[in-house]
C-alpha positions in Angstrom: 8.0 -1.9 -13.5 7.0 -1.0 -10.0 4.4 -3.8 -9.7 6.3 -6.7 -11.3 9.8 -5.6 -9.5 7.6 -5.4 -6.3 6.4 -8.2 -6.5 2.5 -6.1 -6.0 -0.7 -7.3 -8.2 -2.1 -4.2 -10.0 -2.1 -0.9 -8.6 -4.8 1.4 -8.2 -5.1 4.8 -7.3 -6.3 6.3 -3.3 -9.2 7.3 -5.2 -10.1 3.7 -6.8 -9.5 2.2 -3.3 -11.5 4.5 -1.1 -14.0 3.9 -4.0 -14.2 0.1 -3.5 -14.0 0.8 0.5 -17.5 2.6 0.0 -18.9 -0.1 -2.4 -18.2 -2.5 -0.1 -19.9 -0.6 3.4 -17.3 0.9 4.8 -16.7 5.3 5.7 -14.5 6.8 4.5 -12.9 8.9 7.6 -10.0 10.5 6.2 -7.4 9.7 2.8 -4.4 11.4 3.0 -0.8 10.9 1.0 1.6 10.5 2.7 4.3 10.5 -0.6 6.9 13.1 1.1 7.1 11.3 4.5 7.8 8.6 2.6 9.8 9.5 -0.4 13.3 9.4 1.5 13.2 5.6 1.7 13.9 5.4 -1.8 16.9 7.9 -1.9 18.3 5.8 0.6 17.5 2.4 -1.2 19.3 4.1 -4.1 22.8 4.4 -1.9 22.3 0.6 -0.6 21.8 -0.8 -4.0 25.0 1.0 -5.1 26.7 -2.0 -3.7 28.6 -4.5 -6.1 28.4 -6.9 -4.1 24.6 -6.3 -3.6 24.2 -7.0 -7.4 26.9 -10.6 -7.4 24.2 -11.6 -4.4 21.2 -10.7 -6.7 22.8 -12.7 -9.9 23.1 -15.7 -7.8 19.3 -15.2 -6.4 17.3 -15.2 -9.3 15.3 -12.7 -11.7 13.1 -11.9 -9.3 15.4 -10.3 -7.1 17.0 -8.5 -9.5 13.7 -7.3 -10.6 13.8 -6.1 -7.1 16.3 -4.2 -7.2 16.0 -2.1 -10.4 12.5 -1.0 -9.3 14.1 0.5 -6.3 15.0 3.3 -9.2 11.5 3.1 -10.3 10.2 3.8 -7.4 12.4 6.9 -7.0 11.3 8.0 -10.2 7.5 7.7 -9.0 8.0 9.6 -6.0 10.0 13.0 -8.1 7.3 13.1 -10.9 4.3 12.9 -8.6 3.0 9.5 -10.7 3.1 7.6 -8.1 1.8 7.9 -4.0 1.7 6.3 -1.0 -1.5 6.8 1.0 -3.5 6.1 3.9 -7.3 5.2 4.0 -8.8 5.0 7.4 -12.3 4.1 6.8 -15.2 2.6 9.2 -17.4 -0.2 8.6 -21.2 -0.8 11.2 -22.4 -4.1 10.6 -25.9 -5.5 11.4 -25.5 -8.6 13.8 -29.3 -9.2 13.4 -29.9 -13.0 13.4 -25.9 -13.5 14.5 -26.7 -13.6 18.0 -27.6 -9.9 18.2 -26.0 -8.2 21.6 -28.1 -6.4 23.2 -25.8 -3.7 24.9 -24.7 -2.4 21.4 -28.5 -2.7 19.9 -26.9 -5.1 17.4 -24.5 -3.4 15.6 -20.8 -3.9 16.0 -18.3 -1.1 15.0 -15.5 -2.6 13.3 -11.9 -0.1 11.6 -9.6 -0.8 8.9 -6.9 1.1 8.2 -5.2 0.5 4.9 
């Protein structure tokens, strides 16, 4: 329910994306879930979906956005049974510029960050 009312492609776990990080070159610097920073937003989705006349404008948008809305509550339910996380990856990728117009300064390696 989460994915479809999210509007999200499959999820995966932090472990399954940190695993693909590595496959793909990068360092893994630090995970860490953030789920109870996080978890409030969803109490307090809860109180604005409450709304009647959140619901009338939702009807008159479409099943998607009602789809929407009801996963708010999935989402919530997530969060409290500890099935679902949010998390942070930062991870560190060196690349070999050799034959890419190589700089000399760095010795040919470029130091690039992503932070998922």
């Amino acid at each position: 329910m989460i994915e479809e009312g999210m509007l999200l492609p499959r999820l995966s776990t932090l472990e399954e994306y940190a695993e693909w990080l590595q496959r793909q070159g990068f360092k893994i610097i630090e995970t860490q879930d953030i789920s109870r920073e996080s978890s409030k937003t969803w109490d307090i989705c809860l109180d604005l979906i409450a709304s009647p006349s959140l619901w009338r404008l939702a009807i008159t948008h479409g099943k998607d956005f009602l789809h929407f809305l009801r996963a708010f509550q999935s989402m919530r339910a997530g969060f409290s049974s500890k099935t679902f996380i949010f998390g942070i990856i930062v991870a560190e990728k060196v690349r070999n510029l050799e034959g890419e117009g190589q700089d000399k300064q760095s010795g040919g390696y470029q130091k690039m960050s992503a932070k998922l």
